[in-house]
N, C-alpha and C positions, 0 to 999 in steps of 0.2 A: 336403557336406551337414550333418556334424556340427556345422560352425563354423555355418552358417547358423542351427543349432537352438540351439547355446550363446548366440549374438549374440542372437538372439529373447528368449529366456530372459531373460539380463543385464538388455536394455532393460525385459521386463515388470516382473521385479525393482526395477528403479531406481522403474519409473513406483511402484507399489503404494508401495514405498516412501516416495517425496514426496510421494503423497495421505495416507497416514498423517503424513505432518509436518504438512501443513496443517492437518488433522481436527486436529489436539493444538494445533496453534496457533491455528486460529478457536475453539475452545473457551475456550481462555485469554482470548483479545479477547470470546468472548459473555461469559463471566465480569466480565469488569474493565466492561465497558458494563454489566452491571446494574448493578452496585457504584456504578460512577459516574450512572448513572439515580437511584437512589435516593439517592446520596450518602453511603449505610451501608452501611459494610464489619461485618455484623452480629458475627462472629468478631474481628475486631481490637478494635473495640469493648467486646467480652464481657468479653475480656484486661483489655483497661486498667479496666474499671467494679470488676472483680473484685478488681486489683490494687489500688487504692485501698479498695473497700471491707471486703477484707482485713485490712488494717493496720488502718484508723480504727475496724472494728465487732470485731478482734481474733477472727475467726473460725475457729470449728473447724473439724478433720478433716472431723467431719461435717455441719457444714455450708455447708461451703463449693460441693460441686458442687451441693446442692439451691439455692443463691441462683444460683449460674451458671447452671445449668436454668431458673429462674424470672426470671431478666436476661436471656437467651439469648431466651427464649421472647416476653420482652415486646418486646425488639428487633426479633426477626422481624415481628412484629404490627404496631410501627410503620413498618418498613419499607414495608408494603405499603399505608398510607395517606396517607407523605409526599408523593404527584403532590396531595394534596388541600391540602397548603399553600398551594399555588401556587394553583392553581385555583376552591377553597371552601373558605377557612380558617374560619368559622364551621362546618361540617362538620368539616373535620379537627382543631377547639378539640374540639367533642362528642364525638369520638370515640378521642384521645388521653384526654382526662380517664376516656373510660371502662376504657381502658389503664392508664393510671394507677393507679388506683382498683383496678383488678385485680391490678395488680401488688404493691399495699401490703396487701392483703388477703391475698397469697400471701405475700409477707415475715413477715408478722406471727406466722404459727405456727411458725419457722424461726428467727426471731431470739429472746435473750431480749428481756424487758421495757426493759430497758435498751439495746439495741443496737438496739430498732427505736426507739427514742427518737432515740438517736444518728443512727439512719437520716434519720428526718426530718428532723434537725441539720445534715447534709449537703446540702441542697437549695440552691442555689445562688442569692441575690436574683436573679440574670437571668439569659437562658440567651446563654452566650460559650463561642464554641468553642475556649477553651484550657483548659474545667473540661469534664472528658469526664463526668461525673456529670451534665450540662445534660441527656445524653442520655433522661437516667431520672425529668426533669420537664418536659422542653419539647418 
């Protein structure tokens, strides 16, 4: 009778188990399908706009995570309106520009005079996906 109950046991074990593997793993796959829905992986991104702008706008201590806060944040926003390129790019021109606009308005008291100068200096004549900075005009 004991084996019966240890046998029991084991398999419940095993089972709970593998649904825990799965639960961690269809997570991972909802994750990487949104990423690939939107096409912005908004945290990789952040990295790389940051790193760049980093160096070219030689930023501080402090202010470095209020620009990453304020590139973070504009990302996410566009993230949730790029189904609109495909669909109503005249809508999603309107409403990136207002993105935009917002975000340069946010920059503006965070950078000096000179580095949001620079900033705008950065904008890239077209938007190509091997200048990660296209991100933060187009």
């Amino acid at each position: 009778m004991k084996k019966i109950y240890f046998i029991l046991a084991l398999s419940f074990g095993m089972l709970l188990s593998s649904n825990a593997q799965i639960s961690t793993s269809s997570l991972k796959n909802t994750a990487k399908k949104v990423s690939t829905a939107t096409g912005l992986d908004v945290n990789a991104v952040s990295e790389k706009i940051m790193s760049k702008l980093t160096t070219a706008l030689t930023l501080t201590k402090d202010q470095q995570p209020k620009v990453l806060a304020t590139v973070t944040n504009f990302l996410k926003s566009k993230s949730e309106i790029l189904a609109l390129a495909g669909s109503d790019k005249s809508k999603y021109n309107t409403q990136l520009n207002a993105l935009t606009t917002d975000l340069t308005s946010k920059l503006k008291p965070i950078l000096s005079a000179t580095q949001y100068t620079k900033f705008l200096g950065l904008k890239p004549t077209t938007n190509t996906a091997t200048n990660v900075l296209s991100q933060l005009f187009y």
